[in-house]
N, CA, C and O atoms as CSV, one atom per row, in Angstrom:
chain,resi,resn,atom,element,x,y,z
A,1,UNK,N,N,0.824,-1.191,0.000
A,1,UNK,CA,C,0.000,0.000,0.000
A,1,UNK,C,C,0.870,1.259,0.000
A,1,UNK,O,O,0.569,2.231,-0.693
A,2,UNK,N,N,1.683,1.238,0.589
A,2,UNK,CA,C,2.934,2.406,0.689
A,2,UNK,C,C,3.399,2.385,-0.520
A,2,UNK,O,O,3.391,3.571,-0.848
A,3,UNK,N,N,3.823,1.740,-1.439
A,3,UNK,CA,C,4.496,1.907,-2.882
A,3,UNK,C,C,3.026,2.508,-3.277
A,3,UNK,O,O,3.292,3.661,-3.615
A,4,UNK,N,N,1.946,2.370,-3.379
A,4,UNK,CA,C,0.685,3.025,-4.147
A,4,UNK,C,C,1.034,4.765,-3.809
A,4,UNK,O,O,1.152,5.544,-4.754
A,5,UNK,N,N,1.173,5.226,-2.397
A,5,UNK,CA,C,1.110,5.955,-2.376
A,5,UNK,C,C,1.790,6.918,-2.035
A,5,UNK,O,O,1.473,7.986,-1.512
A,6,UNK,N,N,3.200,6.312,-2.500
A,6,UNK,CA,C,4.250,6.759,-2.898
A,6,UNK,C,C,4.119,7.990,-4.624
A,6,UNK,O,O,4.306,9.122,-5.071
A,7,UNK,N,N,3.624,6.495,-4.952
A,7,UNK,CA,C,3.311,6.611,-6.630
A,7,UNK,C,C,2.601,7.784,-7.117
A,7,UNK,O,O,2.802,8.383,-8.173
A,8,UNK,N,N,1.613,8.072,-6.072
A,8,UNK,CA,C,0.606,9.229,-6.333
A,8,UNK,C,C,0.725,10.370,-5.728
A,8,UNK,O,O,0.019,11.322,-6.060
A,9,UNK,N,N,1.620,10.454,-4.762
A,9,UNK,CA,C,2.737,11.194,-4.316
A,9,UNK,C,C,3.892,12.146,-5.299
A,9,UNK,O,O,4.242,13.312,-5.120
A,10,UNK,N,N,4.327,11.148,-6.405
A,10,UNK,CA,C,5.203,11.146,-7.046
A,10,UNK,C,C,4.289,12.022,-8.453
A,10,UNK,O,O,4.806,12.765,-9.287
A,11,UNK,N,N,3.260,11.748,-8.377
A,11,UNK,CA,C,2.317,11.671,-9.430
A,11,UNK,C,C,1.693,13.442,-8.955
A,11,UNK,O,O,1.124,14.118,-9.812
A,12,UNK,N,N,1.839,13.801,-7.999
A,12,UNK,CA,C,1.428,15.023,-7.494
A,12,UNK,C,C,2.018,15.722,-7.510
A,12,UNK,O,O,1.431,16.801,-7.433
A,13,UNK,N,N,3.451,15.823,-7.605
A,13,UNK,CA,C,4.697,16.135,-7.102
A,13,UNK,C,C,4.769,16.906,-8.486
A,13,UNK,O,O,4.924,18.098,-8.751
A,14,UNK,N,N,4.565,15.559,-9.414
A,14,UNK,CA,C,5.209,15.965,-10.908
A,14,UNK,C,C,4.021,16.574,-11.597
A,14,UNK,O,O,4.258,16.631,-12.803
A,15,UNK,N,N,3.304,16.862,-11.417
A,15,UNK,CA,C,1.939,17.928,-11.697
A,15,UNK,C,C,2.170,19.516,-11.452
A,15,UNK,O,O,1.741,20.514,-12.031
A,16,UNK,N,N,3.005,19.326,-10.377
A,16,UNK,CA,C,4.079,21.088,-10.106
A,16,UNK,C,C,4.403,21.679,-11.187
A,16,UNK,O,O,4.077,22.806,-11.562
A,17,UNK,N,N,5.215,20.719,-11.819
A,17,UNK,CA,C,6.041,20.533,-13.353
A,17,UNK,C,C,4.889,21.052,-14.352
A,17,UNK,O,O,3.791,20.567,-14.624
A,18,UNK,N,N,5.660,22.424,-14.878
A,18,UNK,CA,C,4.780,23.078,-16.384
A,18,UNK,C,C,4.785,22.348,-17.018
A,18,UNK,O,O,3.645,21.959,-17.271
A,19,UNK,N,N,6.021,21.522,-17.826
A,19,UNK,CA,C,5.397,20.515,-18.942
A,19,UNK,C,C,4.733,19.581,-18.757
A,19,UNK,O,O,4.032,19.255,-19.715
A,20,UNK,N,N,4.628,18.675,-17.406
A,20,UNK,CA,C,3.836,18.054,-17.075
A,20,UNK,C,C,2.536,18.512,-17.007
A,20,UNK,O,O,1.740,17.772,-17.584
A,21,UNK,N,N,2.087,19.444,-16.514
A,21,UNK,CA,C,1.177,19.910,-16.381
A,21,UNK,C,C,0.048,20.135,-17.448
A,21,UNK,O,O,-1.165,19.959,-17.332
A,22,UNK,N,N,1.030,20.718,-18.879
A,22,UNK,CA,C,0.390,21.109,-20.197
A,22,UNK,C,C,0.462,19.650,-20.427
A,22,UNK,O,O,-0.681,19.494,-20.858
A,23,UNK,N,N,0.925,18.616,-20.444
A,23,UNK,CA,C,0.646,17.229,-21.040
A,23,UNK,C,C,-0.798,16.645,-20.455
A,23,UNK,O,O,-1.674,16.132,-21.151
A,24,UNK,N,N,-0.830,16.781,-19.455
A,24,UNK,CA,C,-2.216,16.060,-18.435
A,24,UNK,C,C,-3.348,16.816,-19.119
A,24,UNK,O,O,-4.317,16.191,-19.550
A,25,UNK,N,N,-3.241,18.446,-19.260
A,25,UNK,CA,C,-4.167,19.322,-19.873
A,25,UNK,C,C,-4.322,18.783,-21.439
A,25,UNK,O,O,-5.301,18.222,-21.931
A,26,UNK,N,N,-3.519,19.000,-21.840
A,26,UNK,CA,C,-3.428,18.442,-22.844
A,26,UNK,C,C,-4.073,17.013,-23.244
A,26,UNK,O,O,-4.824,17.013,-24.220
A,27,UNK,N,N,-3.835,15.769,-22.552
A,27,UNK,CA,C,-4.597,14.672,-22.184
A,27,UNK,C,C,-6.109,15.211,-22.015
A,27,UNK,O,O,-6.917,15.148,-22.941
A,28,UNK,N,N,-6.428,15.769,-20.694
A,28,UNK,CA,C,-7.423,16.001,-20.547
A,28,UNK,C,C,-8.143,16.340,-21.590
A,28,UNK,O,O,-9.076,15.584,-21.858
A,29,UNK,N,N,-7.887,17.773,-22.626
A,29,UNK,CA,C,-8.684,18.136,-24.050
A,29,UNK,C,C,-9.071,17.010,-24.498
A,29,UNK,O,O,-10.283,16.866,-24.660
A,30,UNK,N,N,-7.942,15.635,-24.900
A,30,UNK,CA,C,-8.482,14.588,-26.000
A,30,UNK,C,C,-9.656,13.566,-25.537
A,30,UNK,O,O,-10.566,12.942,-26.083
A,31,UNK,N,N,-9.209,13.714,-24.418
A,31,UNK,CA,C,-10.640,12.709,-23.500
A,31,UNK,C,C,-11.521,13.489,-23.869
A,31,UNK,O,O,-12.020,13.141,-24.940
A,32,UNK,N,N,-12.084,14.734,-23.287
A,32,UNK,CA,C,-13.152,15.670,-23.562
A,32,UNK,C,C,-13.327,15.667,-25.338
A,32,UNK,O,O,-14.503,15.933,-25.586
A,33,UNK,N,N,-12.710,15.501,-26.325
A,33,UNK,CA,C,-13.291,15.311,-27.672
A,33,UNK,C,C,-13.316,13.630,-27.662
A,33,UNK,O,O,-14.268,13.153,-28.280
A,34,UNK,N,N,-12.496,12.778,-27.110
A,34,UNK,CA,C,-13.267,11.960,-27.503
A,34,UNK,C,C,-14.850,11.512,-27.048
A,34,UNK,O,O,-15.469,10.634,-27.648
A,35,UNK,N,N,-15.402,12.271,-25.877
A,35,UNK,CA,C,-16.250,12.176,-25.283
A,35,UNK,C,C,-17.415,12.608,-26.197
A,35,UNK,O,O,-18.558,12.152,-26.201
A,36,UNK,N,N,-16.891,13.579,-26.969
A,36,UNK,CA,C,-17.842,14.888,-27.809
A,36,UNK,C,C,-18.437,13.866,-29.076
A,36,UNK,O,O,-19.566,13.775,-29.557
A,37,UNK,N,N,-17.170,13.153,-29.386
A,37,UNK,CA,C,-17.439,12.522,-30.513
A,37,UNK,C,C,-17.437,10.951,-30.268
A,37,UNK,O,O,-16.967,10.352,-31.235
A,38,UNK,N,N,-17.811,10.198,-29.307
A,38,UNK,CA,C,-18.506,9.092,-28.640
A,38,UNK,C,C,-17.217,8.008,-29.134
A,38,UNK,O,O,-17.699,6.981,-29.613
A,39,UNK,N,N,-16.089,8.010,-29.127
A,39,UNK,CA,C,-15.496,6.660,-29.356
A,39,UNK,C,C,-16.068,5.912,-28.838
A,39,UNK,O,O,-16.900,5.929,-27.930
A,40,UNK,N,N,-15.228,4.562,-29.943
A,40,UNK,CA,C,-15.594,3.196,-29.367
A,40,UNK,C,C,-14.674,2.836,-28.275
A,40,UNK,O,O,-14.057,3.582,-27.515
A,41,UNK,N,N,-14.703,1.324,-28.351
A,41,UNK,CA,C,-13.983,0.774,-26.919
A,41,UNK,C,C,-12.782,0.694,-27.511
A,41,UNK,O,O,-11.931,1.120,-26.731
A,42,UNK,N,N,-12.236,0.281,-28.720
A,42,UNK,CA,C,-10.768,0.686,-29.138
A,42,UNK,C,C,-10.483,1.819,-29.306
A,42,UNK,O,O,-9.797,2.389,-28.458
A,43,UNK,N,N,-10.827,2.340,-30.201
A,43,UNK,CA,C,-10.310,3.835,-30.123
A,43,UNK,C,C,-9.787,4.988,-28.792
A,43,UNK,O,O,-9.034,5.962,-28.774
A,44,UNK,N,N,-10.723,4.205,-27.639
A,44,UNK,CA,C,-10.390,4.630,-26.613
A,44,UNK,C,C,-8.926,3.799,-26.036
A,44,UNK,O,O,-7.928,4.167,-25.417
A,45,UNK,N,N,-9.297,2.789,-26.478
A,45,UNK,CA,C,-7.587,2.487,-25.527
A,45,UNK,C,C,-6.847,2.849,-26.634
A,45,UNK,O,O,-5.982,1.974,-26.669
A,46,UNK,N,N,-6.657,3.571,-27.528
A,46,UNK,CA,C,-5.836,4.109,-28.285
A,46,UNK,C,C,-5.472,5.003,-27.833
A,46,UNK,O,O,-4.339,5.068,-27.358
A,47,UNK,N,N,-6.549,6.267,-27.828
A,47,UNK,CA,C,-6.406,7.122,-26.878
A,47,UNK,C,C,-5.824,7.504,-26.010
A,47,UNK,O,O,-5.256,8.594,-25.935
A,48,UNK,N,N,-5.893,6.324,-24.893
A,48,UNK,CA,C,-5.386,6.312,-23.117
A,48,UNK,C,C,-3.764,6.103,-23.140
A,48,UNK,O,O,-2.822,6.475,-22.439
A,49,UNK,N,N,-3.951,5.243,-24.415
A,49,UNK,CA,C,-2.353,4.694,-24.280
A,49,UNK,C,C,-1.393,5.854,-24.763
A,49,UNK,O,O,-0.302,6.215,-24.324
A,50,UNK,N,N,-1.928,6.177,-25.494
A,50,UNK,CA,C,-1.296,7.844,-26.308
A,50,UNK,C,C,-0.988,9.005,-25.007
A,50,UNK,O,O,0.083,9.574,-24.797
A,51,UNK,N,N,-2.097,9.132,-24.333
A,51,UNK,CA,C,-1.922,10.058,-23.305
A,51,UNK,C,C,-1.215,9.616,-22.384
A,51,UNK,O,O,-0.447,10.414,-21.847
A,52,UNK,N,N,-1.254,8.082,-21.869
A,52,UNK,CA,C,-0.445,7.764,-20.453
A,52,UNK,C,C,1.102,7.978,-21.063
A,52,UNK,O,O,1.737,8.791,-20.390
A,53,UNK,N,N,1.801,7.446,-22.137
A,53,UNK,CA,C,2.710,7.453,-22.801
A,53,UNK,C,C,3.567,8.869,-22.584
A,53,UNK,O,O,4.603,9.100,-21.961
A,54,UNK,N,N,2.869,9.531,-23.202
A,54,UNK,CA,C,3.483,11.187,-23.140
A,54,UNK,C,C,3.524,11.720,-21.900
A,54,UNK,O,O,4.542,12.346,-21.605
A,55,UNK,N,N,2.522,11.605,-20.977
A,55,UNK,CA,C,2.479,12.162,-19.963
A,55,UNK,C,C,3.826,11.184,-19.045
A,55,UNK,O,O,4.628,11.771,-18.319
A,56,UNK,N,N,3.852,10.085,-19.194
A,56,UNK,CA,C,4.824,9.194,-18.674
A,56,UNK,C,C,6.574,9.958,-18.934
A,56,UNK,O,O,7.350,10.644,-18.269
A,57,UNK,N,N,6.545,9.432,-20.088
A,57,UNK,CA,C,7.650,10.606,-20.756
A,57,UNK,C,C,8.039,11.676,-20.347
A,57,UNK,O,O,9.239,11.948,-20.303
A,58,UNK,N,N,7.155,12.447,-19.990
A,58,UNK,CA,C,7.251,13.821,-19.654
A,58,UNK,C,C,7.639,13.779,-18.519
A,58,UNK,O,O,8.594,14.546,-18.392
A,59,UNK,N,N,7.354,13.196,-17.475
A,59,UNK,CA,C,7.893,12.811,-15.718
A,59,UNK,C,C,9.259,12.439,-15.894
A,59,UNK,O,O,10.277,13.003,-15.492
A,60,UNK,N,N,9.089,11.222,-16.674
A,60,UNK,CA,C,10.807,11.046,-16.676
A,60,UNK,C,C,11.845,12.145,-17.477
A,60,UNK,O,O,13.046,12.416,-17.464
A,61,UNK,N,N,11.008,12.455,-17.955
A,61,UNK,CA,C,12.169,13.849,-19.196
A,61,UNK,C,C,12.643,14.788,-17.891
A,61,UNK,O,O,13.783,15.159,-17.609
A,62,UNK,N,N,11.216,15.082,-17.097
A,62,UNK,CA,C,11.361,15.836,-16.050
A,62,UNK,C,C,12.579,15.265,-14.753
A,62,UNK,O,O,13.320,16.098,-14.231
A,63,UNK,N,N,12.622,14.258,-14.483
A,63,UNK,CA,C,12.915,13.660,-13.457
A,63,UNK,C,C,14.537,13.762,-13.773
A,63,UNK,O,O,15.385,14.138,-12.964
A,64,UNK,N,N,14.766,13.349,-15.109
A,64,UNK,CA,C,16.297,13.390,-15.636
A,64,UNK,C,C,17.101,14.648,-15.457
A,64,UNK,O,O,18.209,14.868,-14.968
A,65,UNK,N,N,15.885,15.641,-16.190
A,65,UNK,CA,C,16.503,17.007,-15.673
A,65,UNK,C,C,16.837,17.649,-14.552
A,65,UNK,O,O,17.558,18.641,-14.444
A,66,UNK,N,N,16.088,16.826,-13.427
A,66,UNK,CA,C,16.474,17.046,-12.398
A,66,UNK,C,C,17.729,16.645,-11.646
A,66,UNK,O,O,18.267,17.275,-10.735
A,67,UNK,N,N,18.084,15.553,-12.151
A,67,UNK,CA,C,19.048,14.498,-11.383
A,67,UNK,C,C,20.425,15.204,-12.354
A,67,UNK,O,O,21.569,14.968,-11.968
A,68,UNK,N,N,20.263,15.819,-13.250
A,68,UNK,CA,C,21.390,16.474,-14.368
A,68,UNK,C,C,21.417,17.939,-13.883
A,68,UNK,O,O,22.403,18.549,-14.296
A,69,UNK,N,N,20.697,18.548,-13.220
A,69,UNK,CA,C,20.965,19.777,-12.370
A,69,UNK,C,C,21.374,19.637,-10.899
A,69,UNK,O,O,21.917,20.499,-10.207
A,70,UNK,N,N,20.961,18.207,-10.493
A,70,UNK,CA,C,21.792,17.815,-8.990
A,70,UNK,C,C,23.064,17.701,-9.233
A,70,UNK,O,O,23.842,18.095,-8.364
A,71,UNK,N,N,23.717,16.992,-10.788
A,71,UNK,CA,C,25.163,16.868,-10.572
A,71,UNK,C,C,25.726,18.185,-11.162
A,71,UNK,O,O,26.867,18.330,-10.725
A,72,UNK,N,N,25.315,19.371,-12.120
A,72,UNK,CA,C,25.965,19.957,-12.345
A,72,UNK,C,C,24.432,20.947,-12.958
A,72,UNK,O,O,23.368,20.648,-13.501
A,73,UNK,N,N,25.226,22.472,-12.395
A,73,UNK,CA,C,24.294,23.663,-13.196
A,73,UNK,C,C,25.485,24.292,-13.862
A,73,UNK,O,O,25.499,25.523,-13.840
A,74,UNK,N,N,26.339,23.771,-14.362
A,74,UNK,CA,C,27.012,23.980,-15.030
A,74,UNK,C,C,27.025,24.270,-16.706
A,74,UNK,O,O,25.953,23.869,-17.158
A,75,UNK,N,N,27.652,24.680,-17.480
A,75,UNK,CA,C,27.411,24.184,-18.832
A,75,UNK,C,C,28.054,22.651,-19.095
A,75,UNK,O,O,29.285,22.687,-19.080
A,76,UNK,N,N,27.622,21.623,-19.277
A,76,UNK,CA,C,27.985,21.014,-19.713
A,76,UNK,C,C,27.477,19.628,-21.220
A,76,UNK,O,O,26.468,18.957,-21.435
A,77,UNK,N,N,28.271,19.721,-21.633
A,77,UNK,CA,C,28.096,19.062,-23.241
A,77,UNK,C,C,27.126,17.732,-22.765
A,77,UNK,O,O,26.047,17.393,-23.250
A,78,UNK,N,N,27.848,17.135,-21.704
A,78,UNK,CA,C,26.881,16.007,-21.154
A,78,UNK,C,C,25.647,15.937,-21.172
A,78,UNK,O,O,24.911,15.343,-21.959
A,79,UNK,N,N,25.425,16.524,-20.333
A,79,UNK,CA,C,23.983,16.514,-19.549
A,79,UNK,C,C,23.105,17.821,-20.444
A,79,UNK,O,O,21.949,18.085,-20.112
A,80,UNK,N,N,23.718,18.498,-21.465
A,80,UNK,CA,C,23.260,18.717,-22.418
A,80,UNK,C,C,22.784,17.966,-23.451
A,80,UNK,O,O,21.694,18.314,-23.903
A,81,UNK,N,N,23.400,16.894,-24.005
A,81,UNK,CA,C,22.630,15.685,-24.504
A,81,UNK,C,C,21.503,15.113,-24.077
A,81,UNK,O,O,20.426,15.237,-24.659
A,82,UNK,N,N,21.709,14.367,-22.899
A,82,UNK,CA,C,21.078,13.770,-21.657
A,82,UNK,C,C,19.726,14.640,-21.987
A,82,UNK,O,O,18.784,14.186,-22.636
A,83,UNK,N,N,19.778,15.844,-21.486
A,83,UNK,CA,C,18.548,16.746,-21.934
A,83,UNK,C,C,17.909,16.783,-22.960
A,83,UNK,O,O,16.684,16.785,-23.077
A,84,UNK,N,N,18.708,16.814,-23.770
A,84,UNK,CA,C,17.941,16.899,-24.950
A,84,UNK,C,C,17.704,15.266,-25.452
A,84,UNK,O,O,16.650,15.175,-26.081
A,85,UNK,N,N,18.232,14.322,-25.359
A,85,UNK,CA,C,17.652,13.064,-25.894
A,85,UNK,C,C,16.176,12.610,-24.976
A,85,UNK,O,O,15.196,11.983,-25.380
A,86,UNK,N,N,16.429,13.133,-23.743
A,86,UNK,CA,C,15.092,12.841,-22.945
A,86,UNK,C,C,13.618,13.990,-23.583
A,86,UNK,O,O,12.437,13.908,-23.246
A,87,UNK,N,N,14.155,14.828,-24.416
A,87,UNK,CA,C,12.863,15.843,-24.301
A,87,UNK,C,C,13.029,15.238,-25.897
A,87,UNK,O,O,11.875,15.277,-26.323
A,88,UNK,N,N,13.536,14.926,-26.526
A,88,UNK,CA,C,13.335,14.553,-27.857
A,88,UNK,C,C,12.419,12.963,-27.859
A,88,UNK,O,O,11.629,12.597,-28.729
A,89,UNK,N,N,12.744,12.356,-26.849
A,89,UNK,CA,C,11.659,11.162,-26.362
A,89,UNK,C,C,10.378,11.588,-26.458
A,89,UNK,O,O,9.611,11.242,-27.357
A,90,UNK,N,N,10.126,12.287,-25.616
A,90,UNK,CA,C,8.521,13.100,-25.106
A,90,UNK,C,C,7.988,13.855,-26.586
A,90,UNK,O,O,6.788,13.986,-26.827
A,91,UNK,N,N,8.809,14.212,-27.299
A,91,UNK,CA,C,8.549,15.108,-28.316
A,91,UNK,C,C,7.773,13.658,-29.710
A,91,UNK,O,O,6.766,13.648,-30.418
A,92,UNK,N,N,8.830,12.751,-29.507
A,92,UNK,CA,C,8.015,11.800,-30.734
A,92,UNK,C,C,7.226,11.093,-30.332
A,92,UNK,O,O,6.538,10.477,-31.146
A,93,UNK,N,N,7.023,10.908,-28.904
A,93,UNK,CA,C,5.998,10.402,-28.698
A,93,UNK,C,C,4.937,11.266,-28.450
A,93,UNK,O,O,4.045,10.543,-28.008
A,94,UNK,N,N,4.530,12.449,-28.491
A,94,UNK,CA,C,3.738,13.562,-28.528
A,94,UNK,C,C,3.332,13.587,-29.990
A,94,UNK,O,O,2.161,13.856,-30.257
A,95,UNK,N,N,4.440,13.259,-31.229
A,95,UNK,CA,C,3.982,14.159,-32.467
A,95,UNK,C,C,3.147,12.620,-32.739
A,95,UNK,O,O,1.955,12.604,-33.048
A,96,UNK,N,N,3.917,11.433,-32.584
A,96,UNK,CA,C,2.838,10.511,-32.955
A,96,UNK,C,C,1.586,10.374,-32.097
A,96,UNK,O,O,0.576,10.136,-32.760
A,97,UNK,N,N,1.434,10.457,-30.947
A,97,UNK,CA,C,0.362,10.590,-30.196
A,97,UNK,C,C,-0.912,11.634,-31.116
A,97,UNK,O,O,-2.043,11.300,-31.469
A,98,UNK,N,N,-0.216,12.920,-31.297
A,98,UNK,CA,C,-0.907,13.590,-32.128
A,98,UNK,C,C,-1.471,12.745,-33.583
A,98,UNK,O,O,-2.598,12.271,-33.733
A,99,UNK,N,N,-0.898,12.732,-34.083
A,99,UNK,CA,C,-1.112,11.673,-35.431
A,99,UNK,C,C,-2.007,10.749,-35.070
A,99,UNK,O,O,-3.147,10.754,-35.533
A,100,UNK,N,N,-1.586,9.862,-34.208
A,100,UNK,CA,C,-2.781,9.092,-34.472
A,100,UNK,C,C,-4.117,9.358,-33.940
A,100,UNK,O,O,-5.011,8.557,-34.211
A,101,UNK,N,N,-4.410,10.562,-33.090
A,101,UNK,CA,C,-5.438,10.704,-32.300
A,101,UNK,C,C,-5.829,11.555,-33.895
A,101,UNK,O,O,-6.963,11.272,-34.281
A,102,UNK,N,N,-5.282,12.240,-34.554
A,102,UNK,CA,C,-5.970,13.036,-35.497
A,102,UNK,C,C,-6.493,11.902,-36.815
A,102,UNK,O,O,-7.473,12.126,-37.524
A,103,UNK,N,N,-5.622,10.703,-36.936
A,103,UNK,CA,C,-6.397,9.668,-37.869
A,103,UNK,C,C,-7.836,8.983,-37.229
A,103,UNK,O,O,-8.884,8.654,-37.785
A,104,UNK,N,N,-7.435,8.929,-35.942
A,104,UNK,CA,C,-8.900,8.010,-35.444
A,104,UNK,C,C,-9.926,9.330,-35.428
A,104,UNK,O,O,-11.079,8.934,-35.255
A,105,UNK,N,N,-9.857,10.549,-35.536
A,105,UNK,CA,C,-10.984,11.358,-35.248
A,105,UNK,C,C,-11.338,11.231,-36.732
A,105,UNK,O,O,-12.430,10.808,-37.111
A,106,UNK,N,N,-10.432,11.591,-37.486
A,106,UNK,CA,C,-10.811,11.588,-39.063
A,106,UNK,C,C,-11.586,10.700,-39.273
A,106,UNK,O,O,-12.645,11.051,-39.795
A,107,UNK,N,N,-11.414,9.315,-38.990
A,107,UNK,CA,C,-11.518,8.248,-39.415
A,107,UNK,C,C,-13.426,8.037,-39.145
A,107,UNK,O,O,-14.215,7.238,-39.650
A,108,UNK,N,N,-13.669,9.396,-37.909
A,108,UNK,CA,C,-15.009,9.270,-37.652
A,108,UNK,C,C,-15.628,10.435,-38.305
A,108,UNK,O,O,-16.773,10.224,-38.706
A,109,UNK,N,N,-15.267,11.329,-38.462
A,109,UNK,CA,C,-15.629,12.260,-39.511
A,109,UNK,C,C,-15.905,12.047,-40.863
A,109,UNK,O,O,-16.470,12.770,-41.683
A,110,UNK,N,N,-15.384,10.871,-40.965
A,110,UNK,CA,C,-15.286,10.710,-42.445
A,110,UNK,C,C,-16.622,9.445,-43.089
A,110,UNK,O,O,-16.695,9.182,-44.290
C-alpha cells in the first residue's frame, strides 16, 4: 500500500512541473473530444495509451533534468545531450500521439 502511495505522491509532485502539467491538460482536451465525438472501446484504448505514454515521458524527461541539475548547473556538453535526448523522447511520442489521435478522429468524420 505504501508503494501506491508513494506513486501518487510522485504523481502530485510531478503535476508542479509546467510541462507536465500542459501534457495532463493536454490529455485532458483529448478525453473531452473523444467524449464529444462518442469513441468506441478501441479507439479509446488508443487514446489512453497515447496520453499515459506522453504524460509518462514527460515525468521522466522531467525527473532526468532534475538528477542532471543535482550533478551539475554547469554548462555542460553532457547533460546537455542527456537533456535533450530525454525531451526529444517526449517530443516523438507527442507528435505521434498527435497523429494518431488526429487519424482516429478523421476516421469518424469521415
Amino acid at each position: 500500500m505504501k508503494k501506491f502511495k508513494d506513486a501518487f505522491r510522485g504523481i502530485k509532485d510531478a503535476l508542479k512541473e509546467k510541462a507536465v502539467r500542459t501534457q495532463f491538460i493536454l490529455g485532458l482536451m483529448a478525453i473531452l473530444g473523444g467524449i464529444i465525438i462518442r469513441l468506441d472501446y478501441y479507439e479509446w484504448l488508443i487514446f489512453i495509451i497515447c496520453i499515459a505514454l506522453v504524460i509518462s515521458l514527460e515525468i521522466v524527461n522531467s525527473c532526468l533534468e532534475r538528477i542532471c541539475d543535482m550533478y551539475s548547473t554547469e554548462i555542460d556538453e553532457r547533460i546537455r545531450i542527456i537533456k535533450d535526448y530525454a525531451s526529444g523522447a517526449v517530443l516523438i511520442s507527442a507528435i505521434a500521439s498527435f497523429v494518431i489521435c488526429i487519424l482516429v478522429v478523421l476516421r469518424r468524420l469521415i
